[in-house]
C-alpha positions as CSV (number, residue, x, y, z in Angstrom):
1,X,-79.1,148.9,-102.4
2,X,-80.1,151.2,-100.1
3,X,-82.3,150.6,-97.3
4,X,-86.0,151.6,-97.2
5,X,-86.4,154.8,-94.0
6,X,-88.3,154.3,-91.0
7,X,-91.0,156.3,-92.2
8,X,-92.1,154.5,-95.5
9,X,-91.9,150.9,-93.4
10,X,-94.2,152.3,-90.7
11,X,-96.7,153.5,-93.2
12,X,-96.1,150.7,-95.4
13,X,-96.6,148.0,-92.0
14,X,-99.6,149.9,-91.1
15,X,-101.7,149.8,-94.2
16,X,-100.8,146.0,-94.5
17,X,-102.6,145.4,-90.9
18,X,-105.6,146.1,-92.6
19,X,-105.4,145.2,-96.7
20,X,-104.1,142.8,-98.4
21,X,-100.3,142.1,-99.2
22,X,-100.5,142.5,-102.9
23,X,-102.4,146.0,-102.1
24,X,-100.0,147.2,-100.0
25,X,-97.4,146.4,-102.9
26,X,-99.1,147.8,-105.1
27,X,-99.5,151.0,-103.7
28,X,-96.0,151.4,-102.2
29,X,-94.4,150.7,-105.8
30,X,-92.6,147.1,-104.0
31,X,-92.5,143.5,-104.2
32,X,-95.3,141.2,-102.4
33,X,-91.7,140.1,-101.0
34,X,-91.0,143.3,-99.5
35,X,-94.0,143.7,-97.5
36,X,-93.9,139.6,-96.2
37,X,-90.2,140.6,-94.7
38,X,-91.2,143.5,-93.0
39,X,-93.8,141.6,-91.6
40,X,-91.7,138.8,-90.3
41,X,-89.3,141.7,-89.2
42,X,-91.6,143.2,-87.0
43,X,-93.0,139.7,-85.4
44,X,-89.6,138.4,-84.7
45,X,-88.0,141.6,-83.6
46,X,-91.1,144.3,-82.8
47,X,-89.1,146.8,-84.6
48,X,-88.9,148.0,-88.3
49,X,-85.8,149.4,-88.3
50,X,-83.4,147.9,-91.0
51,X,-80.8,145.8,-89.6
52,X,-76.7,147.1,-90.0
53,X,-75.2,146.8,-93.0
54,X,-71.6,144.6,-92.9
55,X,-70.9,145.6,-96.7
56,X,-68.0,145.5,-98.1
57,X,-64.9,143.6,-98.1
58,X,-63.5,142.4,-94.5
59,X,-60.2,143.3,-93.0
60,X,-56.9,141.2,-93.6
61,X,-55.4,142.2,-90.4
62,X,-57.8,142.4,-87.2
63,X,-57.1,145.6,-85.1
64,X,-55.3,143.8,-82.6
65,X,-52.5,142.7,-85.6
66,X,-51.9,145.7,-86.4
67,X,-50.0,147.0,-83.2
């Protein structure tokens, strides 16, 4: 799944500082869970930006066993 932009978690963290979590869910179209990461996200880290995505299957060989 892809991650949610920038610009919806800003507005989306914004509008939860001041209503509820189940109305900010609501009106964003996402889960009660959604909103309760980005919160956490944003105390632990002060940023909203989604974190990297390590998808996908790892390598057999590191880089350095390739030579």
């Amino acid at each position: 799944m892809k991650a949610y932009s920038l610009d919806l978690r800003t507005r989306m963290f914004s509008y939860a500082l001041t209503h509820t979590v189940r109305k900010t869910a609501a009106l964003f179209r996402v889960s009660p869970n959604t909103v309760h990461v980005f919160k956490k996200l944003f105390i632990e880290t002060g940023q909203l930006a989604p974190k990297p995505s390590h998808a996908g299957r790892p390598r057999a060989i590191s880089a350095e066993g390739e030579l």
